[in-house]
N, C-alpha and C positions, 0 to 999 in steps of 0.2 A: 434739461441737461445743459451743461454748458459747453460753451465755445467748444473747448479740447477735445471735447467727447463728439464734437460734429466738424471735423477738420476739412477745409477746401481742398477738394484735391486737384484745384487748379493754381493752386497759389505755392511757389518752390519756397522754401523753407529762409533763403534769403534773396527775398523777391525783389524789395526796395527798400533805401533807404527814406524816413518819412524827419526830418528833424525843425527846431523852432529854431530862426535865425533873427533874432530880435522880435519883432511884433508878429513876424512872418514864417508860417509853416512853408518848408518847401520838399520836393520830394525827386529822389534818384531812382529809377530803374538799376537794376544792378544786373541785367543782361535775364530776366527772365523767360522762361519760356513762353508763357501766356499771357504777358504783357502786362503795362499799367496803364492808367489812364487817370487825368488829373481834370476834373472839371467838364467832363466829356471829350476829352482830347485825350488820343496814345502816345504815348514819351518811347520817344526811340530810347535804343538801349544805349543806356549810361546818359542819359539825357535826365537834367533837373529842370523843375518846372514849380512857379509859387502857386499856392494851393490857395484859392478860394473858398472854395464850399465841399468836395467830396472828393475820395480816391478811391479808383476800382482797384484790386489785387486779383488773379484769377473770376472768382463768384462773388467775392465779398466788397461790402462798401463799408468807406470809414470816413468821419469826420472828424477831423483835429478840432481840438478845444482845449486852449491854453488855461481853461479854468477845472479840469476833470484832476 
């Protein structure tokens, strides 16, 4: 099944902001309820943080890759 058909229901609908700023992903909190976390660290809300290797949303993990 895909993604859609198995939705986090920890993750609000606009959880965080994830975007490339030159070579560098970086990511916002957008005041969610069940938090994000960058790297193994939680981003206070509305707090940006540059992303090395992984970001939690609610259940879900995701790696940026500026080559997908």
């Amino acid at each position: 099944p895909a993604f859609a058909d198995r939705p986090d229901p920890r993750m609000s609908r606009r959880h965080a902001l994830v975007r490339l700023d030159g070579a560098h992903f970086a990511v916002t909190d957008l005041g969610s309820r069940n938090g994000t976390a960058v790297d193994g660290h939680r981003l206070a809300a509305e707090a940006t943080r540059e992303v090395s290797r992984v970001v939690r949303m609610g259940d879900s993990l995701f790696v940026p890759s500026r080559d997908v």
